[in-house]
VOBA-1610 file (N, C-alpha, C; in pm, whole numbers, padded with zeros to 5 digits, always signed):
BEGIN
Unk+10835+02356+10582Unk+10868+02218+10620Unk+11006+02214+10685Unk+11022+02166+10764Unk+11151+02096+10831Unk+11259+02012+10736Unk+11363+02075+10698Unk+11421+01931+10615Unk+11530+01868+10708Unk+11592+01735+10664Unk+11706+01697+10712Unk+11790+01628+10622Unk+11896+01721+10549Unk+11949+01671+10433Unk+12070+01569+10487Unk+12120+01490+10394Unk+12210+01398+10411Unk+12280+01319+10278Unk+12445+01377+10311Unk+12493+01423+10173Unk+12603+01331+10163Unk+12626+01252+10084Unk+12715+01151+10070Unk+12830+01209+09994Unk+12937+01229+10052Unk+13043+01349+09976Unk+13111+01214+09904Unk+13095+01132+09904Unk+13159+01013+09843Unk+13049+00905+09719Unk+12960+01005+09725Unk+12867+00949+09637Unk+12809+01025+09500Unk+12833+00977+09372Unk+12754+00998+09237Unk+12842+01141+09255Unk+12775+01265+09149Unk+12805+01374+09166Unk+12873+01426+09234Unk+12823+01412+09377Unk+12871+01522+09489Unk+13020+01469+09558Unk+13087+01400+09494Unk+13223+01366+09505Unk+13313+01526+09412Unk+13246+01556+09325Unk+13366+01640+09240Unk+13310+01788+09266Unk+13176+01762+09358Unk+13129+01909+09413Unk+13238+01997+09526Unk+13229+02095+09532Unk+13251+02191+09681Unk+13135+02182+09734Unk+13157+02053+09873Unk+13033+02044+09968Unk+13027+02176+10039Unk+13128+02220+10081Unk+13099+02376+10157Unk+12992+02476+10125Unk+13042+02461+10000Unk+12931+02593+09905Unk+12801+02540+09844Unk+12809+02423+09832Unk+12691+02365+09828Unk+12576+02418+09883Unk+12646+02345+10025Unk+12533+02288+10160Unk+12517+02467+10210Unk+12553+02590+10153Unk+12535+02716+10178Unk+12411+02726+10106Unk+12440+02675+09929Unk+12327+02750+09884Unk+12252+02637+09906Unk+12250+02479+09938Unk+12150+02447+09983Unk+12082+02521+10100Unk+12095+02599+10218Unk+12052+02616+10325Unk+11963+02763+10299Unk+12030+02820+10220Unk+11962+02909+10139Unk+11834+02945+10084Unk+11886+02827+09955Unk+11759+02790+09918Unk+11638+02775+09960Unk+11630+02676+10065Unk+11498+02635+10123Unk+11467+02733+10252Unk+11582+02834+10333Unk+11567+02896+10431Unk+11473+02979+10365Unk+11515+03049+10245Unk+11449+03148+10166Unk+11298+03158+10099Unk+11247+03032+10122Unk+11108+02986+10129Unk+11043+02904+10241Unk+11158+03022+10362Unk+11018+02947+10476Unk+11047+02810+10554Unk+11126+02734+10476Unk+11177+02627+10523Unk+11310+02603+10664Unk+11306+02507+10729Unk+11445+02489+10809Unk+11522+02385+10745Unk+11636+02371+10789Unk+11681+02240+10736Unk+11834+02241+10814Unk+11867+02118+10878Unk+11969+02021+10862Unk+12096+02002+10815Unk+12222+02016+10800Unk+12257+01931+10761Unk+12366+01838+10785Unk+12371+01755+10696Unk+12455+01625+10751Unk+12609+01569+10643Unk+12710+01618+10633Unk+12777+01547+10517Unk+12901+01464+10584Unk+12838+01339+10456Unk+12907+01198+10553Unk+12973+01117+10441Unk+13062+01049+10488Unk+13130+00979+10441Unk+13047+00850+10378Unk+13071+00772+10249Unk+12941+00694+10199Unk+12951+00548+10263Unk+13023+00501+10389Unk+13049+00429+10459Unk+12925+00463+10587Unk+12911+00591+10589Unk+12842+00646+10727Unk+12670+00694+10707Unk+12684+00660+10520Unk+12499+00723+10503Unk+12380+00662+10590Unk+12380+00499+10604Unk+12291+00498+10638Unk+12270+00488+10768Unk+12325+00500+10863Unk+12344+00544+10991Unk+12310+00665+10997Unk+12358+00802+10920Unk+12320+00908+10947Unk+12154+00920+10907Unk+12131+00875+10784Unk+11965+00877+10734Unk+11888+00804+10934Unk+11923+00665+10928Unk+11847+00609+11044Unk+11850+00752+11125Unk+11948+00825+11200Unk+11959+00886+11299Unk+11851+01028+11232Unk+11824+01073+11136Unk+11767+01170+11042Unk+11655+01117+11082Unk+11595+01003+11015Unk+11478+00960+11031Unk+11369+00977+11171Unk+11480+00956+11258Unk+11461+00917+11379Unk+11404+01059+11424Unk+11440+01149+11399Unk+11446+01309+11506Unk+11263+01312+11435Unk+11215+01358+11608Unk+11055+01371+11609Unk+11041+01488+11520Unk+11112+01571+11499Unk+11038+01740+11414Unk+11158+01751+11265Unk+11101+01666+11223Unk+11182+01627+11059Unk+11014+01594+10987Unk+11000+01687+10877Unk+10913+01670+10779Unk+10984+01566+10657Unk+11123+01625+10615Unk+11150+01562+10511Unk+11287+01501+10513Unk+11341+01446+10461Unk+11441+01346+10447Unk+11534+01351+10259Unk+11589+01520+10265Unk+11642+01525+10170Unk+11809+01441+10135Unk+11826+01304+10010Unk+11922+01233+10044Unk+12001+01259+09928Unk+12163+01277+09924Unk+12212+01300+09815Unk+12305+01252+09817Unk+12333+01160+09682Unk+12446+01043+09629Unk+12393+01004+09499Unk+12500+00890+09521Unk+12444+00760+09394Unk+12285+00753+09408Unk+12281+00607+09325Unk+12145+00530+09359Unk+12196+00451+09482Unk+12277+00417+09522Unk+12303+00320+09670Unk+12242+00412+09748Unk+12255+00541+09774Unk+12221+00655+09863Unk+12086+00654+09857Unk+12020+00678+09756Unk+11852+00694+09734Unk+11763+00579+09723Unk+11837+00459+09726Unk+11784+00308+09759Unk+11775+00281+09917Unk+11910+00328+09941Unk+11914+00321+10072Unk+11814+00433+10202Unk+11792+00538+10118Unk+11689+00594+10216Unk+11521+00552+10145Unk+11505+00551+10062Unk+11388+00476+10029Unk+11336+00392+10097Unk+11402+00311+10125Unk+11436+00176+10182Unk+11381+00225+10341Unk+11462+00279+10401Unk+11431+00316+10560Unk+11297+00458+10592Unk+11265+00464+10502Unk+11147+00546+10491Unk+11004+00469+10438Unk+11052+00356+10361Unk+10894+00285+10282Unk+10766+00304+10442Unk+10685+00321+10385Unk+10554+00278+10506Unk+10603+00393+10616Unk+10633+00515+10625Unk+10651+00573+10683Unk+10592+00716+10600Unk+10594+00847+10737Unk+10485+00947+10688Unk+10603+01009+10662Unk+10725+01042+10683Unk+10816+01128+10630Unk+10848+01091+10482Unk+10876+01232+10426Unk+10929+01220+10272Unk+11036+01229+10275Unk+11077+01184+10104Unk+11211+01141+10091Unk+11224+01270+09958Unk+11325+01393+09982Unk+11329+01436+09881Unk+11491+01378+09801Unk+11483+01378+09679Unk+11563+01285+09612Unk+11656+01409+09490Unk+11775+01415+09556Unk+11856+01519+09492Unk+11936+01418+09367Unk+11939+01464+09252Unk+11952+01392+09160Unk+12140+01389+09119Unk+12209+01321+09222Unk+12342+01332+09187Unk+12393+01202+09162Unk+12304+01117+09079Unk+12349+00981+09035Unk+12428+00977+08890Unk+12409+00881+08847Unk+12483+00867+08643Unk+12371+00896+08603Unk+12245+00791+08606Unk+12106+00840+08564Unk+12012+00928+08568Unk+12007+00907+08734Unk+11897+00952+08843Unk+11746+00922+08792Unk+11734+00739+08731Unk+11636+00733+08670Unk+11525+00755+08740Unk+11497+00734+08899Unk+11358+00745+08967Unk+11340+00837+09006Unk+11473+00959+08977Unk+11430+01136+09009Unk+11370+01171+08855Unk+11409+01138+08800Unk+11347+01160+08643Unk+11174+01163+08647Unk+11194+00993+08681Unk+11040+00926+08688Unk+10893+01021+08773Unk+11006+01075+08945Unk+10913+01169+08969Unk+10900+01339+08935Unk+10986+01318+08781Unk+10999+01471+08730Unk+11063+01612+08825Unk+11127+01539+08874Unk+11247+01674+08928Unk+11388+01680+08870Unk+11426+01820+08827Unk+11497+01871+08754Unk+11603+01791+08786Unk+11685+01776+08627Unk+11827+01712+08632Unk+11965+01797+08708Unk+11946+01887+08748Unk+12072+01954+08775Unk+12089+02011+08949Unk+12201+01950+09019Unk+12110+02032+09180Unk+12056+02179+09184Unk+12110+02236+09080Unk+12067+02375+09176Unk+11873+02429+09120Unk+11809+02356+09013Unk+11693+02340+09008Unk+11648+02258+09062Unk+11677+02139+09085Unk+11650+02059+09226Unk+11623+02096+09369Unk+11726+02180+09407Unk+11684+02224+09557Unk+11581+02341+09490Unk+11578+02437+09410Unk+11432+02497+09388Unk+11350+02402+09366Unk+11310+02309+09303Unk+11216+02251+09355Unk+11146+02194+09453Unk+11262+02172+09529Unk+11213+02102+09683Unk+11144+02258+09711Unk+11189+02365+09718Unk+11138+02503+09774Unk+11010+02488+09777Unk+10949+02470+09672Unk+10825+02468+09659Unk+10740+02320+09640Unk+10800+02272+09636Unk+10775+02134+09620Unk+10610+02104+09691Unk+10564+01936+09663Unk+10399+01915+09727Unk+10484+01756+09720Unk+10440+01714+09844Unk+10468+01566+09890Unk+10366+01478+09852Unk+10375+01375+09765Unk+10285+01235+09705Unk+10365+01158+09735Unk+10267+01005+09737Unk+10312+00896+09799Unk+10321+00802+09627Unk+10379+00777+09649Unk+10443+00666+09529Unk+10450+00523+09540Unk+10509+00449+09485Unk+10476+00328+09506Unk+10615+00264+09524Unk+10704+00143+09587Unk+10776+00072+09585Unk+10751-00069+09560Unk+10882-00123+09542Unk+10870-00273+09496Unk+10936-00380+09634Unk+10968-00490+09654Unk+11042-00570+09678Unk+11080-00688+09626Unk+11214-00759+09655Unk+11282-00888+09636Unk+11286-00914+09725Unk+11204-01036+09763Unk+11223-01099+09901Unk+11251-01042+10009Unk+11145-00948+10030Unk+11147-00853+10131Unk+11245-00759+10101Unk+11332-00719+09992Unk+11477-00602+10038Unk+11402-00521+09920Unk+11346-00438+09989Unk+11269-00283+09915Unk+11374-00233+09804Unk+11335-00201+09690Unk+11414-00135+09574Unk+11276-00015+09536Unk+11350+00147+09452Unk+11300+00167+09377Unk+11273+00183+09275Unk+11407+00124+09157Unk+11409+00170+09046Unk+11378-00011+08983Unk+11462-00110+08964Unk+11473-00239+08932Unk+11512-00321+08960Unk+11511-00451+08978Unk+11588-00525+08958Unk+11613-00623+08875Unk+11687-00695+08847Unk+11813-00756+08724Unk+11882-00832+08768Unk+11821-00956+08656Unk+11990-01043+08657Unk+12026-01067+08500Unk+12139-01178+08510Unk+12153-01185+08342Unk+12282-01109+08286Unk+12235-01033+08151Unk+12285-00931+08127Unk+12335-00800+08200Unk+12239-00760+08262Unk+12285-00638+08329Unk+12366-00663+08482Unk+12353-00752+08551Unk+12414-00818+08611Unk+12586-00866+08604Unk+12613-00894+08477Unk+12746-00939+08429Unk+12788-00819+08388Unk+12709-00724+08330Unk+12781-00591+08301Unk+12815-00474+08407Unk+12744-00520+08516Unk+12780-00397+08631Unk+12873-00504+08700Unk+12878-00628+08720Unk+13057-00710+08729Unk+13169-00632+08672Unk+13183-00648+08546Unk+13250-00618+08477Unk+13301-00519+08503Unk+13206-00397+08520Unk+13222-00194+08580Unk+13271-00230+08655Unk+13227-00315+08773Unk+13317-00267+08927Unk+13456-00319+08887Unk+13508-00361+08781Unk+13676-00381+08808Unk+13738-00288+08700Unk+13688-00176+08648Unk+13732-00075+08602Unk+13715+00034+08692Unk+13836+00146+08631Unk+13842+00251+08720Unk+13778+00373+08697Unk+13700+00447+08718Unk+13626+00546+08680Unk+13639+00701+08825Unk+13651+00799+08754Unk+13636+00888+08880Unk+13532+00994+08845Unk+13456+00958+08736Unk+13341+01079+08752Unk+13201+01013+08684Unk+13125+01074+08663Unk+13019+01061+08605Unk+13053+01019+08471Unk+13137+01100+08367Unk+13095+01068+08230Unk+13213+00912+08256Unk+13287+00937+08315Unk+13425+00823+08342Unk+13303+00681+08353Unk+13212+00674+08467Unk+13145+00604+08469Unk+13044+00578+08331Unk+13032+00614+08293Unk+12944+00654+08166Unk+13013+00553+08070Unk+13112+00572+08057Unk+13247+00541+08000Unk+13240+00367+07983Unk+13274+00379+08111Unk+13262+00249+08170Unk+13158+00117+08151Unk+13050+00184+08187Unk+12971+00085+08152Unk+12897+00056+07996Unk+12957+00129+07885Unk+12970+00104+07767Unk+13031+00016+07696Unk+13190+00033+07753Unk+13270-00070+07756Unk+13215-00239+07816Unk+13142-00222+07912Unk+13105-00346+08019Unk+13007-00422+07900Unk+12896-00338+07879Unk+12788-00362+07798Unk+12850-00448+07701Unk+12976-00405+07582Unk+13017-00416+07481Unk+13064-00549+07537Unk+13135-00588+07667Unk+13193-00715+07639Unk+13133-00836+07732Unk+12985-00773+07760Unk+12840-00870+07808Unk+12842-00920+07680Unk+12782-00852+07590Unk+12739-00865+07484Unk+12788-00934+07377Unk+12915-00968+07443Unk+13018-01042+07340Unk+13016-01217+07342Unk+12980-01189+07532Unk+13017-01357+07600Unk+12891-01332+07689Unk+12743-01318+07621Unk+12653-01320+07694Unk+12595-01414+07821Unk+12566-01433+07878Unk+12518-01512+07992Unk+12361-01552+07954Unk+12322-01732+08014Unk+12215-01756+07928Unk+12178-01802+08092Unk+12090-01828+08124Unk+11984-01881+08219Unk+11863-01949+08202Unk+11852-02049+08254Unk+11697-02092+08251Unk+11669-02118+08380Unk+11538-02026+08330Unk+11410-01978+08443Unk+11310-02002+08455Unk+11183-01976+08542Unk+11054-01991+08541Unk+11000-01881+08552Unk+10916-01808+08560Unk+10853-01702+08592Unk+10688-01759+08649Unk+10673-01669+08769Unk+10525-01753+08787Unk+10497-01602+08793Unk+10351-01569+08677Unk+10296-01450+08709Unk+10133-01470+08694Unk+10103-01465+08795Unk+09931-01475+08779Unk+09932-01600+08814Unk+09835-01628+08729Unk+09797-01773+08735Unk+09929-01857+08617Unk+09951-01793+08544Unk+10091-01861+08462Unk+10200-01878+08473Unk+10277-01976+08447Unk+10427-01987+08442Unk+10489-01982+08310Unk+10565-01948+08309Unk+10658-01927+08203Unk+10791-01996+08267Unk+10870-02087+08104Unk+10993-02149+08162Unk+11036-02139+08043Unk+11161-02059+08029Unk+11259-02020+07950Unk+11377-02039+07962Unk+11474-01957+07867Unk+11590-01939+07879Unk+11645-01821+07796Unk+11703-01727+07906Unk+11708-01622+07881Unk+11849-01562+07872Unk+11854-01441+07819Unk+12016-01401+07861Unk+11969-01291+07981Unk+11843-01247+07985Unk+11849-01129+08075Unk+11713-01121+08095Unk+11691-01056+08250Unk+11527-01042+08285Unk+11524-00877+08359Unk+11486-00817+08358Unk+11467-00662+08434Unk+11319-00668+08455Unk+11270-00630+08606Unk+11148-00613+08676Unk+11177-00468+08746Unk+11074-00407+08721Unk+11079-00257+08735Unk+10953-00248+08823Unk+10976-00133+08924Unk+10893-00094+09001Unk+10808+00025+08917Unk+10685-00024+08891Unk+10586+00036+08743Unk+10685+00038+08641Unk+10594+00070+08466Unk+10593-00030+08394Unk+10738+00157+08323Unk+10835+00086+08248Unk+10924+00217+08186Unk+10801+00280+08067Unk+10828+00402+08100Unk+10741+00457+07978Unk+10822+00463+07845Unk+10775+00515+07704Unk+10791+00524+07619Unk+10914+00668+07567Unk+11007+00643+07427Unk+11080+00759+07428Unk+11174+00825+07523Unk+11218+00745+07606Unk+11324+00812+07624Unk+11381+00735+07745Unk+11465+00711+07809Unk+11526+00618+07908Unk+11467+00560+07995Unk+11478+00421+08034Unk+11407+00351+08084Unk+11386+00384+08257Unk+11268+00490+08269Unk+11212+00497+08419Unk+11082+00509+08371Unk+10986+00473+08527Unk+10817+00501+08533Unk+10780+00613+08496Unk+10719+00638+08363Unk+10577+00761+08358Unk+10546+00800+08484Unk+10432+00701+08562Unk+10373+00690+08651Unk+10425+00617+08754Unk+10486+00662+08886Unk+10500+00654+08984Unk+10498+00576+09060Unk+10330+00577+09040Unk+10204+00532+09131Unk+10142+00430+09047Unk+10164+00356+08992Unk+10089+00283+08857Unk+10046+00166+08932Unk+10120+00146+09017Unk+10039+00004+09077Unk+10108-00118+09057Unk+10187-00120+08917Unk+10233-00274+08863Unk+10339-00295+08850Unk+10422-00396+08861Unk+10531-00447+08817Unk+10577-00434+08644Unk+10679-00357+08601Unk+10688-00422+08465Unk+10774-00509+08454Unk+10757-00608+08358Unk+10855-00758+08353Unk+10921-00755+08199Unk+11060-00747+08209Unk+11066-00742+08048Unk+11160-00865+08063Unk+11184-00990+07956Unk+11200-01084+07971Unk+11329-01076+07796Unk+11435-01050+07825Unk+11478-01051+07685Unk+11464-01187+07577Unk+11484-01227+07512Unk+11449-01289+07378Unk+11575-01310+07314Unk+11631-01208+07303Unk+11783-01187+07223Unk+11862-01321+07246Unk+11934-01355+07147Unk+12096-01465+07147Unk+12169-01436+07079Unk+12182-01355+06981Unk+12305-01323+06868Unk+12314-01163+06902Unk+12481-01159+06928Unk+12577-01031+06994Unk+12444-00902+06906Unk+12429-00886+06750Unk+12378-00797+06699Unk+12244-00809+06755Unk+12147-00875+06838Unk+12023-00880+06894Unk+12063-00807+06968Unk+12107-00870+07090Unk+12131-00813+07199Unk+12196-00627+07163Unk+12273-00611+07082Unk+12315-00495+07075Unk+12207-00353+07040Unk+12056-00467+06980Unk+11985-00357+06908Unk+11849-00354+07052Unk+11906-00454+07159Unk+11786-00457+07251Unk+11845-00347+07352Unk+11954-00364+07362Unk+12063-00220+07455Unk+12018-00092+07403Unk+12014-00082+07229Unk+11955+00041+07205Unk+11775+00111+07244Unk+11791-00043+07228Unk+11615+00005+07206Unk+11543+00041+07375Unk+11611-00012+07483Unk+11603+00018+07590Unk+11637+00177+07597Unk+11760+00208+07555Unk+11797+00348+07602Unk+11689+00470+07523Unk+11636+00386+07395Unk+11560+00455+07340Unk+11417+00496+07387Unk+11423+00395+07478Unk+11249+00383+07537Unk+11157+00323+07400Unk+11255+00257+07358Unk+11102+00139+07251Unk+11095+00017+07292Unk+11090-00035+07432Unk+11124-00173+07477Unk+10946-00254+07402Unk+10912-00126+07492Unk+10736-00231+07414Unk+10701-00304+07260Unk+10818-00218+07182Unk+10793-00205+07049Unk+10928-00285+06996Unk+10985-00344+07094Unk+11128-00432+07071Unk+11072-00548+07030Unk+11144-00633+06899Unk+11139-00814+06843Unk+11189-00876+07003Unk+11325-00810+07055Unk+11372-00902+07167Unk+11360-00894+07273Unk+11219-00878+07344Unk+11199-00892+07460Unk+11045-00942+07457Unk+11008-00974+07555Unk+10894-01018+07573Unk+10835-00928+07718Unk+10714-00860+07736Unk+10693-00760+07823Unk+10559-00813+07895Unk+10592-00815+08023Unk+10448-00857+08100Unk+10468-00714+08187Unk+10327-00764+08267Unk+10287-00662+08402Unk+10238-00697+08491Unk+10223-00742+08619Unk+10175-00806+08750Unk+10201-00701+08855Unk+10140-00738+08953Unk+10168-00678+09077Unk+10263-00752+09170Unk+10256-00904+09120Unk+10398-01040+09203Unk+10409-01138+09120Unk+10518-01145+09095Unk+10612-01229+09024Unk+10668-01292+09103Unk+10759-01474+09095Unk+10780-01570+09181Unk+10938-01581+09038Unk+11033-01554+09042Unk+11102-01605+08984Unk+11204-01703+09032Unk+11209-01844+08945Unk+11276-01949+08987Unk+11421-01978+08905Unk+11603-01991+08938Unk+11659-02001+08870Unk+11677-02172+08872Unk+11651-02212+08742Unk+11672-02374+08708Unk+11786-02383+08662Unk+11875-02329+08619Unk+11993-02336+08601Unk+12057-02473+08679Unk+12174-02540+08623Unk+12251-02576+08749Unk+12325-02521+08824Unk+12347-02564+08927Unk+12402-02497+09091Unk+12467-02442+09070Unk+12515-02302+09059Unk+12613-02243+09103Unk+12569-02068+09107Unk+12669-02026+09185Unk+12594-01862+09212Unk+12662-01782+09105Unk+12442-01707+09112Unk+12493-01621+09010Unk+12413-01464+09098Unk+12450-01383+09045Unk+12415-01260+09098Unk+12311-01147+09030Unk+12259-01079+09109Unk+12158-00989+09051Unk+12179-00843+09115Unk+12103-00723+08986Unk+12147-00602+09013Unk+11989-00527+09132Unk+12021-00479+09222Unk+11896-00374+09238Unk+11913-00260+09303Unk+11863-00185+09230Unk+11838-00065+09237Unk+12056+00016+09207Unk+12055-00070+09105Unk+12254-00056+09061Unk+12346-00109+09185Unk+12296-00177+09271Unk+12377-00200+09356Unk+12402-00411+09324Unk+12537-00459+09326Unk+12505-00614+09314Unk+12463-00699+09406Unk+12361-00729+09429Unk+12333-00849+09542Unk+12353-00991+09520Unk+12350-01093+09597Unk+12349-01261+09582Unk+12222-01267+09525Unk+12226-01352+09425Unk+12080-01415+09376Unk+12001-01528+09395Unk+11983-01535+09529Unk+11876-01676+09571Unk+11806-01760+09434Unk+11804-01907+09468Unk+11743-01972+09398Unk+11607-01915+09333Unk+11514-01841+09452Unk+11370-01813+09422Unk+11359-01694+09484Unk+11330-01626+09394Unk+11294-01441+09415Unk+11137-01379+09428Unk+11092-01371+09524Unk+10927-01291+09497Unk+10933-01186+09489Unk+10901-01085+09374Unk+10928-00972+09376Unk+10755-00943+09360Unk+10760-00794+09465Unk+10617-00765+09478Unk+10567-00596+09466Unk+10484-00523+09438Unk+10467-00410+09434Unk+10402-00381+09564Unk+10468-00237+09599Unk+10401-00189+09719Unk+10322-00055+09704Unk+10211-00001+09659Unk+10138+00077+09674Unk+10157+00211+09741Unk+10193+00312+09710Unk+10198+00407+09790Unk+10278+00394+09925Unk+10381+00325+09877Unk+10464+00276+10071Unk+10554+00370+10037Unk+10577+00453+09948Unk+10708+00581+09993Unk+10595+00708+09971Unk+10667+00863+10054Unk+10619+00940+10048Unk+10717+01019+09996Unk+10708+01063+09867Unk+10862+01156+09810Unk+10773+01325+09791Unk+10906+01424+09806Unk+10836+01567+09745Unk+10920+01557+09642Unk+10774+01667+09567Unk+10799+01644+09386Unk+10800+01806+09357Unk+10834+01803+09241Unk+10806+01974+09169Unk+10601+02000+09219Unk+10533+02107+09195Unk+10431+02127+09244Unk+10334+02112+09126Unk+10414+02135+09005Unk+10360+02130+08903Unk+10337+01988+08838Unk+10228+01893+08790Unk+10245+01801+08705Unk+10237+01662+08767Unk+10345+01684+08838Unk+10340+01544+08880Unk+10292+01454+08949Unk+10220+01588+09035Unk+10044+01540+09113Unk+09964+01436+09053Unk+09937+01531+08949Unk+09835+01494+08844Unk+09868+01325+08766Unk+09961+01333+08753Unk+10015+01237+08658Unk+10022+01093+08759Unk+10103+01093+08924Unk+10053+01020+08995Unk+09892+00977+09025Unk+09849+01059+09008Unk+09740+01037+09049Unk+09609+00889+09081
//
């Protein structure tokens, strides 16, 4: 396969890397199985310009992108409904939707996997048309990635750090909303401290990303929580992967959701895919079917999309 990597030296991980020696044994790697490849390392002001210009070249099979989640949202994003793949180097805090499609946590089993890698099409979501692949959020998680961006962090665990602290003082002076939810034929009208809609539904045991890929559905988790110790045991139970099995949330599944904020007027903001956006009055968030094409390990994850 042809790759065309594109490396955000200012993004997640690969800020505290040696891009030099990297992008060697990246070239390596994949030369050494046959492969060509690319590459591109850019300033995280310049990614998605370089991805567009990546995208663009007629004899590019794949579209390997490495950063944050802004980086892998952002090529997701300019690849949905397109035949090129997106291989997804896992140099985020999480890297929950490299998880989800089961490629190794660390780069240098990562680029072996791309080596051998088999390309499946997966599924994406949208908010009012702006493609995400991991979630989106308002509420709680919303006020807590506020909070992060005015602390200082310079690495991964620093960030780590960080949004523990954030969590701890969401959780203190929670944020309440009332909403509607239109799913199906039903509405729901609440009031919530927090809502997370996930592109397919988080699986069970262990941090909140898709089992399945390809599942088809929206998951909707709708928190419940109002007292600091709720909320504190719904933070756990998320990281735990027992959301299904949580008192404080309430869990649906659709393929489109219509969410309405009734609140009175004033702006409030929402998270997607970890990045903060403006939060319109009325949000349609929708599943898209097989609109990304990512390469995966060769083993497993075929099957499991399936």
């Amino acid at each position: 396969m042809r790759f065309a990597a594109v490396l955000n030296r200012d993004g997640g991980t690969l800020r505290t890397v040696d891009m030099e020696a990297f992008s060697g044994q990246l070239r390596q790697t994949l030369e050494a199985a046959g492969h060509s490849v690319e590459i591109d390392i850019v300033a995280g002001r310049d990614v998605a310009t370089a991805l567009g210009k990546a995208i663009a070249r007629p004899n590019i099979d794949v579209i390997l992108a490495g950063g944050g989640d802004g980086t892998i949202s952002t090529a997701a994003s300019l690849l949905m409904n397109k035949k090129k793949a997106l291989a997804v180097l896992p140099a985020g805090t999480m890297n929950l939707f490299a998880r989800g499609l089961g490629i190794p946590q660390t780069l240098e089993a990562a680029l072996q996997s791309f080596a051998d890698g088999e390309v499946i099409a997966v599924d994406m979501a949208s908010a009012n048309g702006r493609p995400f692949v991991h979630q989106f959020s308002i509420g709680m998680h919303a006020k807590m990635v506020q909070l992060r961006e005015k602390m200082d962090f310079g690495s991964r665990l620093g960030k780590m750090h960080a949004s523990v602290r954030a969590a701890w003082a969401a959780i203190k002076n929670p944020p309440a909303l009332k909403v509607s939810l239109s799913i199906g034929k039903a509405e729901i009208v609440t009031r919530t401290t927090g809502i997370g809609i996930s592109n397919n539904l988080f699986g069970e045991g262990h941090l909140p990303y898709a089992d399945n890929p390809a599942g088809g559905v929206l998951g909707i988790y709708v928190s419940v929580a109002r007292r600091r110790h709720h909320l504190a045991k719904l933070l756990l139970d998320m990281l735990r992967g027992r959301l299904r099995r949580s008192a404080h949330v309430e869990v649906h599944q659709a393929d489109k959701v219509v969410l309405k904020i009734l609140s009175p007027a004033r702006k409030f903001s929402a998270v997607l895919d970890g990045e903060l956006i403006r939060l319109e009055r009325e949000t349609t968030i929708e599943i898209h079917p097989g609109a990304l094409h990512v390469l995966v390990p060769s083993r497993g994850v075929s099957a499991k999309a399936a």
